[in-house]
VOPA-238417 format. One record per residue (C-alpha): residue number from 1; x, y, z. Coordinates in Angstrom, 3 decimals. Each point is the difference from the previous one (the first is absolute). Example, Ala and Ser with C-alpha at 12.3 -4.5 7.8 and 13.67 -1.06 7.14 Angstrom:
// VOPA-238417
[atom 1, [12.300, -4.500, 7.800]] [atom 2, [1.370, 3.440, -0.660]] 
// end
This chain:
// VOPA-238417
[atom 1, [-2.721, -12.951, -11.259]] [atom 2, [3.794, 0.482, 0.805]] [atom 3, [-0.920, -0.073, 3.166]] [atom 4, [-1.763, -3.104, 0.245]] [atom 5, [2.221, -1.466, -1.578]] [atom 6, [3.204, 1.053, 2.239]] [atom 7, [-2.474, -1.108, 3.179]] [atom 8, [-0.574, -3.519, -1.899]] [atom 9, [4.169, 0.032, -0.687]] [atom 10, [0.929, 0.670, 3.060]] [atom 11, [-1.693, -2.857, 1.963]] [atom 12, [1.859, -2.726, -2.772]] [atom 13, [3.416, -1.353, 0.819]] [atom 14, [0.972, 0.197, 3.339]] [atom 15, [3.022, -1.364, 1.103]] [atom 16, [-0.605, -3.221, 1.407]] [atom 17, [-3.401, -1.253, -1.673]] [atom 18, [-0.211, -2.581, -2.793]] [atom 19, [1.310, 1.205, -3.847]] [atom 20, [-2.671, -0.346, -2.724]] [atom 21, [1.181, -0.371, -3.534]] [atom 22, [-1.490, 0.090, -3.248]] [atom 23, [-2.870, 1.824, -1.501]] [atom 24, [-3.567, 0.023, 1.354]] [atom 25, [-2.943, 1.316, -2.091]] [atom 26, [-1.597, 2.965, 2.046]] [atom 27, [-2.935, 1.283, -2.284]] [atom 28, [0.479, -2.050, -3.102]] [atom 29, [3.837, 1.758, -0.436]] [atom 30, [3.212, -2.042, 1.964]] [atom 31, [1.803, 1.160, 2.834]] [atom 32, [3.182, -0.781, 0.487]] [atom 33, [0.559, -0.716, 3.821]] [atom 34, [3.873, 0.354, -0.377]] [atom 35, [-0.205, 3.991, -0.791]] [atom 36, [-2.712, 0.384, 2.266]] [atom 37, [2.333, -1.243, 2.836]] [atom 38, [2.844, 2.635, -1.615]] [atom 39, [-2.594, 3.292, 0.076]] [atom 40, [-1.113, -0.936, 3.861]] [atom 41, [3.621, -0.205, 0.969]] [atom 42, [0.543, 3.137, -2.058]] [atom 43, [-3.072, 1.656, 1.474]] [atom 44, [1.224, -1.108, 3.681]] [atom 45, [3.307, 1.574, -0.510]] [atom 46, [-1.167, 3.260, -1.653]] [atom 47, [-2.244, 0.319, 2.991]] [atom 48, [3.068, -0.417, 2.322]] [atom 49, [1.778, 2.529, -2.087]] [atom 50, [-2.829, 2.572, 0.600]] [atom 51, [-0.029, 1.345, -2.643]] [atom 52, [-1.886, 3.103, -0.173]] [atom 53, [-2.498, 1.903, -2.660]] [atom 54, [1.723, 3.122, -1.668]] [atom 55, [-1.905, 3.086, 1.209]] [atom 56, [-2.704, 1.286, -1.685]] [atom 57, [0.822, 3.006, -0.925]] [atom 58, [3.380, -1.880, -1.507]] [atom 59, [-2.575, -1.675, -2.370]] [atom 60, [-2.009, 2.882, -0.582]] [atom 61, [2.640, 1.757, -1.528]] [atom 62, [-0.053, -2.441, -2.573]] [atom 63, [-3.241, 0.651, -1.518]] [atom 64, [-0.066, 1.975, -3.443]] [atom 65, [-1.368, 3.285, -0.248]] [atom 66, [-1.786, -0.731, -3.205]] [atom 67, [-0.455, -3.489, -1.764]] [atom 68, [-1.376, 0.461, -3.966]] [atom 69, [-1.678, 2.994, 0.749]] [atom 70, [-1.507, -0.761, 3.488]] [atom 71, [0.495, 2.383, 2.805]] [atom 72, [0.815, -0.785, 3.542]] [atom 73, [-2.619, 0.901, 2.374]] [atom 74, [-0.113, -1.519, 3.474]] [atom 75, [3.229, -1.551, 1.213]] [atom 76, [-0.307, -1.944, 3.353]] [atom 77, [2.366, -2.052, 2.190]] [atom 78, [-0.533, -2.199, 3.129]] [atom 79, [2.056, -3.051, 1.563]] [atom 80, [-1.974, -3.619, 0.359]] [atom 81, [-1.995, -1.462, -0.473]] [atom 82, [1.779, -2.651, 1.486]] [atom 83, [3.107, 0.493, 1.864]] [atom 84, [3.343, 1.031, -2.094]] [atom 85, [-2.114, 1.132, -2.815]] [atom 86, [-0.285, 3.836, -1.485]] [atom 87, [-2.275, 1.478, -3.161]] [atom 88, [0.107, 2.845, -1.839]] [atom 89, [-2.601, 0.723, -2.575]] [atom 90, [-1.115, 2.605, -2.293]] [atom 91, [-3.357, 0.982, -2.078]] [atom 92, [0.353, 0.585, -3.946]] [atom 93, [-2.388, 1.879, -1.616]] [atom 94, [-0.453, 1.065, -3.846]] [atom 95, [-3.588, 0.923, -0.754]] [atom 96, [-2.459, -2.298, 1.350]] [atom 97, [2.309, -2.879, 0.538]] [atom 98, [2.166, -0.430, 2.781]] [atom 99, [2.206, -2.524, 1.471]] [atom 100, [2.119, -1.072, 3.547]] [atom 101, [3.605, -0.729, -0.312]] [atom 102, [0.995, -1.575, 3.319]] [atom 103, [3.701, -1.380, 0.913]] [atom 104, [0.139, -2.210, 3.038]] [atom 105, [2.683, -1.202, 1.462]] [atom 106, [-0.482, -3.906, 1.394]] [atom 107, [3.157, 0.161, 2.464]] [atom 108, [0.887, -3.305, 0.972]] [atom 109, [-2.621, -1.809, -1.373]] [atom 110, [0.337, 1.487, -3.767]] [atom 111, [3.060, -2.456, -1.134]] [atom 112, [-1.600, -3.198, 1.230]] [atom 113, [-3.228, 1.536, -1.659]] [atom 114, [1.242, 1.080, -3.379]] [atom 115, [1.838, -3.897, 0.148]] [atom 116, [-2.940, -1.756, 0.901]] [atom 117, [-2.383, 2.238, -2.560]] [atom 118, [2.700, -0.479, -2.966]] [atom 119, [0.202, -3.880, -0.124]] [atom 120, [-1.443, -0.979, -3.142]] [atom 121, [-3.626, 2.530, 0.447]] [atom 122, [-1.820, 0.651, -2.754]] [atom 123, [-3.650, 0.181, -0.623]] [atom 124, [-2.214, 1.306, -2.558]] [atom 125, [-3.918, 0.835, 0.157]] [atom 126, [-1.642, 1.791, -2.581]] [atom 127, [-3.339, 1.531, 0.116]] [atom 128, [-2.604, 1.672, -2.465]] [atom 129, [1.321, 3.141, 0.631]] [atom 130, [3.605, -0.337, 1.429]] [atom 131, [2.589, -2.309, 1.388]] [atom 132, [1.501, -0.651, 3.098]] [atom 133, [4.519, -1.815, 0.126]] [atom 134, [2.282, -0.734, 1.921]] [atom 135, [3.208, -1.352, -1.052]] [atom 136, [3.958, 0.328, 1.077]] [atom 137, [2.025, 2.331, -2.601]] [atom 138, [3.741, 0.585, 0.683]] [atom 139, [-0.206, -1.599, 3.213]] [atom 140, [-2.997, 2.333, 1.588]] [atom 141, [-3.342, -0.965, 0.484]] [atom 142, [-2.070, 2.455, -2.249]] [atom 143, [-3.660, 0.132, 0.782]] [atom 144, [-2.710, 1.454, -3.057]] [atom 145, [-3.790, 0.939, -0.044]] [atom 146, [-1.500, 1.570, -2.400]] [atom 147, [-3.633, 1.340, -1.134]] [atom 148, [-0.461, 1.188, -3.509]] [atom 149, [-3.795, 0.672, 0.740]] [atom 150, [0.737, 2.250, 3.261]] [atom 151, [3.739, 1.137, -0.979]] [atom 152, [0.935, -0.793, 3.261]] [atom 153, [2.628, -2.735, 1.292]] [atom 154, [3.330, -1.035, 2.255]] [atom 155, [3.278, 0.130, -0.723]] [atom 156, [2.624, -1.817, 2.404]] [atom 157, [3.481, -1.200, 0.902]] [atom 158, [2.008, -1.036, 2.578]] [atom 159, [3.734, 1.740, -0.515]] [atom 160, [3.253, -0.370, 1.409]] [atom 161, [-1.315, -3.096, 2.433]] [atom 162, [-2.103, 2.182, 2.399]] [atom 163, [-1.919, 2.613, -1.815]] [atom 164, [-3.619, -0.180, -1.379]] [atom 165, [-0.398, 2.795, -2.543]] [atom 166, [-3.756, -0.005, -1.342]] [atom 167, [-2.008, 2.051, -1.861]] [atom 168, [-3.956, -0.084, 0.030]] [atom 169, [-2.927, 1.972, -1.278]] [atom 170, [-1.212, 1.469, -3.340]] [atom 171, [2.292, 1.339, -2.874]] [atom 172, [-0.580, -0.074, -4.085]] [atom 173, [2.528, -3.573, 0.161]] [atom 174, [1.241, -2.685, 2.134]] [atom 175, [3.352, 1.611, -1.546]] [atom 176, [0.073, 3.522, 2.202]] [atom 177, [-0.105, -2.257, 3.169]] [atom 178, [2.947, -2.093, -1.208]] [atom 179, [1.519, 2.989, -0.476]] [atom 180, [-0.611, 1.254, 3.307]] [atom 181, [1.068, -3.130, 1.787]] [atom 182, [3.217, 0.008, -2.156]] [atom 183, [0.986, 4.179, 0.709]] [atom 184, [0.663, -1.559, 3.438]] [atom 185, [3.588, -0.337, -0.275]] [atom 186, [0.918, -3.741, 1.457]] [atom 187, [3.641, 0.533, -0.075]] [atom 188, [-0.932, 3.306, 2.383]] [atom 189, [-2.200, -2.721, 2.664]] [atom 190, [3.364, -2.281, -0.243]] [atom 191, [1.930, 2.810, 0.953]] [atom 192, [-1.967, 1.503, 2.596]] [atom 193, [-0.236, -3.989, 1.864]] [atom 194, [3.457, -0.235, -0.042]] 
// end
């Protein structure tokens, strides 16, 4: 999605070409055209600044060796998929359950993502066995699945204006991949971006 959205960004507001103002309804939930203008000229000048993904093994040293009793397993790092982005991500296991925590770091595109995703989103769908939200707390778009039936869910965030933290598979609550998302220390990411 963030980058979708950063692609959509980037082609608004150029210099030159007619303002739009106002709201615009864009699935039933307004738009305002004003901000959209400020993310694409915030998007074109983070892409002039190049700014550049951490590297992976930067973010992999942020992953926990234990969350609530789960063990790291696998950890794995790459760069992309799309240009100035890197992952790291790790396997939890406890029993039969087992989870992925995976940072990635947006680059360039992350601030005018995390903007664009934190304006006002919030959604709520329940079902007979679990719930899917999405809503903005403290600024951050926070992202929740979960399956009571199955045990099994996602957990996500997007921290410090440029990293996705998520965590995603089975565990005995929604709660242990909260927790896992939230050993990531955000303060750390800041630091490490500069």
């Amino acid at each position: 999605m963030a980058v979708a959205v950063a692609a959509v960004l980037v082609g608004c507001g150029r210099q030159g070409e007619q303002h739009s103002s106002g709201p615009i309804e864009v699935n039933g939930k307004p738009v305002d055209l004003r901000q959209l203008e400020k993310d694409s000229e915030r998007a074109e000048k983070a892409a002039q600044k190049g700014t550049r993904a951490l590297a992976p093994a930067s973010l992999k040293d942020l992953l926990p060796a234990s969350v609530g009793g789960y063990a790291r397993g696998d950890v794995s790092t790459d760069l992309g998929p799309e240009p100035a982005m890197a992952k790291a991500r790790a396997r939890y296991v406890k029993g039969t359950s087992a989870f992925v925590l995976e940072i990635t770091d947006l680059g360039a595109i992350g601030a005018v993502s995390a903007d664009a995703d934190a304006q006002g989103a919030s959604s709520v769908r329940r079902t007979a066995t679990g719930y899917e939200k999405i809503a903005t707390a403290a600024g951050r778009m926070v992202t929740e699945e979960w399956d009571t039936a199955s045990k099994s869910g996602r957990y996500s965030i997007v921290a410090a204006d440029r990293f996705a933290i998520s965590a995603e598979g089975s565990a005995d609550t929604v709660d242990v991949l909260k927790a896992a998302v939230e050993t990531v220390n955000a303060a750390r990411l800041r630091a490490l971006a500069g």
